[in-house]
Residue frames as qw, qx, qy, qz and C-alpha x, y, z in Angstrom:
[[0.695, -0.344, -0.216, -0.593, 13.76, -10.75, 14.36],
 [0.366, -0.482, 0.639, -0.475, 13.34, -12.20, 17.65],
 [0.119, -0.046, -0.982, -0.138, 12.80, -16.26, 17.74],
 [0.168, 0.333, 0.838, -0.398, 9.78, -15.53, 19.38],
 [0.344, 0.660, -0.142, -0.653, 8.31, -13.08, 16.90],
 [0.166, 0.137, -0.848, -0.484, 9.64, -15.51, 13.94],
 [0.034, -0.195, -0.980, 0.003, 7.36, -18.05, 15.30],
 [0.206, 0.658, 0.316, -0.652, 4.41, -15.66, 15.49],
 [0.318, 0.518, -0.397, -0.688, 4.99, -14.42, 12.28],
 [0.115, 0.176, -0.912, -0.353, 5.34, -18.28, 10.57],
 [0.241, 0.279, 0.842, -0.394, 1.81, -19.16, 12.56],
 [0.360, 0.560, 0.155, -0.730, 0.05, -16.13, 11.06],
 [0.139, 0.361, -0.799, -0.460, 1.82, -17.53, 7.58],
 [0.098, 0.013, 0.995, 0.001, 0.42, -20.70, 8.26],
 [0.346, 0.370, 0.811, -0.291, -2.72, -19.69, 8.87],
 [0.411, 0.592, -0.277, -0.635, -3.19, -17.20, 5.70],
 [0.303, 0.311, -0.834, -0.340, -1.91, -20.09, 3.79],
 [0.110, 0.284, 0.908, -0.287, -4.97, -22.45, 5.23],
 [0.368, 0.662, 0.459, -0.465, -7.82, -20.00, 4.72],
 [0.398, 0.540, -0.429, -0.604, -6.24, -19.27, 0.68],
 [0.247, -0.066, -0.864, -0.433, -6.08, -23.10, -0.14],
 [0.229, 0.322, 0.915, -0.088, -9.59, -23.65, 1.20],
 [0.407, 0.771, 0.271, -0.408, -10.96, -20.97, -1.10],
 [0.311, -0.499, 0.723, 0.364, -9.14, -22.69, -3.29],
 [0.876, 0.322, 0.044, -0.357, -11.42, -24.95, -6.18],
 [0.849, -0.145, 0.487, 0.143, -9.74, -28.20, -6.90],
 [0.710, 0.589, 0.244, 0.299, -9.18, -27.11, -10.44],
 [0.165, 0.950, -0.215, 0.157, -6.80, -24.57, -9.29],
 [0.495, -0.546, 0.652, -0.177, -4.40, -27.59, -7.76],
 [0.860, 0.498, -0.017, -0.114, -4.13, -29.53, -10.92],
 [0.796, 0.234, -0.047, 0.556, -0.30, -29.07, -11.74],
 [0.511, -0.476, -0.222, 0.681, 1.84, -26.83, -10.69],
 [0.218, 0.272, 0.246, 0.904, 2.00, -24.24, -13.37],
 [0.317, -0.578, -0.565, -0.496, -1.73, -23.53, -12.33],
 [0.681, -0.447, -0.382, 0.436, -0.66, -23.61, -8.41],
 [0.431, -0.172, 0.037, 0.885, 1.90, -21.02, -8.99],
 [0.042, 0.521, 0.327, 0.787, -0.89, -18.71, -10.77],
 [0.546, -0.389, -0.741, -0.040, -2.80, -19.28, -8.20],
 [0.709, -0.396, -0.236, 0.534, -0.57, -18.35, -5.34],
 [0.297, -0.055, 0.053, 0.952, 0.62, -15.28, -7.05],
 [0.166, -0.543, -0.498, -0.656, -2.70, -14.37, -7.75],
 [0.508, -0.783, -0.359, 0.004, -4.12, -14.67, -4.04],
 [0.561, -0.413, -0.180, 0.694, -0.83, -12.94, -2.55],
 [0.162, 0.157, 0.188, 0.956, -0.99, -10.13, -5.04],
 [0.323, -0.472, -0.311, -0.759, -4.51, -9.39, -4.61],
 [0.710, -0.496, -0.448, -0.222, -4.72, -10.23, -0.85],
 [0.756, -0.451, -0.118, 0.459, -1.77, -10.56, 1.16],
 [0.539, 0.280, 0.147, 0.781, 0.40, -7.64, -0.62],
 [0.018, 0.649, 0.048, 0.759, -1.68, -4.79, 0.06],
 [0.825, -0.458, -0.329, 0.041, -1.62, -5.47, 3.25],
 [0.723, -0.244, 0.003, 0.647, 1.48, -5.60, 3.70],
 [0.367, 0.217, 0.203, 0.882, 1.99, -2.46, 1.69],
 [0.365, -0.772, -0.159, -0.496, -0.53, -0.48, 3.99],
 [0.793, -0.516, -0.074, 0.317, 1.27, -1.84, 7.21],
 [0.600, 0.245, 0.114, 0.753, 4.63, -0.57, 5.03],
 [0.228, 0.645, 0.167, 0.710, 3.15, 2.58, 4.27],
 [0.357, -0.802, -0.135, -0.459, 2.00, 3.68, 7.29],
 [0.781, -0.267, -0.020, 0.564, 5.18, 2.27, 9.21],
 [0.412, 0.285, 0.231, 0.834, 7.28, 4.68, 6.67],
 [0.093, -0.812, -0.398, -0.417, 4.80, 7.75, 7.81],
 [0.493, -0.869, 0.023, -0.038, 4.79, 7.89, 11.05],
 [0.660, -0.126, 0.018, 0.741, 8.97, 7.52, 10.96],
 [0.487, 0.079, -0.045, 0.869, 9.14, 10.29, 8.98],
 [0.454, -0.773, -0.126, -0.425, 6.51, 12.54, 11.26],
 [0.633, -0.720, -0.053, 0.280, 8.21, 11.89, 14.47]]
């Protein structure tokens, strides 16, 4: 990946990670064990499929052309 692309990519990061902790409730930012549910909870049910529609349809059109 290109430096300029990284840095794109780390913004977008940044800002996913802004708009999950303010829909965040304070009680989920207690201790860390709770954090870490948290975190895996919003990426699995938010940020993953994404990504795994972006995947899939990457992986398509390869193997169509």
């Amino acid at each position: 990946m290109n430096p300029e692309k990284e840095k794109a990519l780390k913004e977008h990061i940044q800002a996913i990670a802004l708009i999950l902790y303010e829909e965040t409730s304070p009680e989920q930012l207690r201790d860390l064990e709770t954090i870490e549910t948290t975190v895996r909870h919003q990426v699995t049910e938010y940020v993953s499929p994404e990504i795994g529609i972006f995947l899939s349809k990457e992986q398509q059109e390869h193997i169509v052309r």
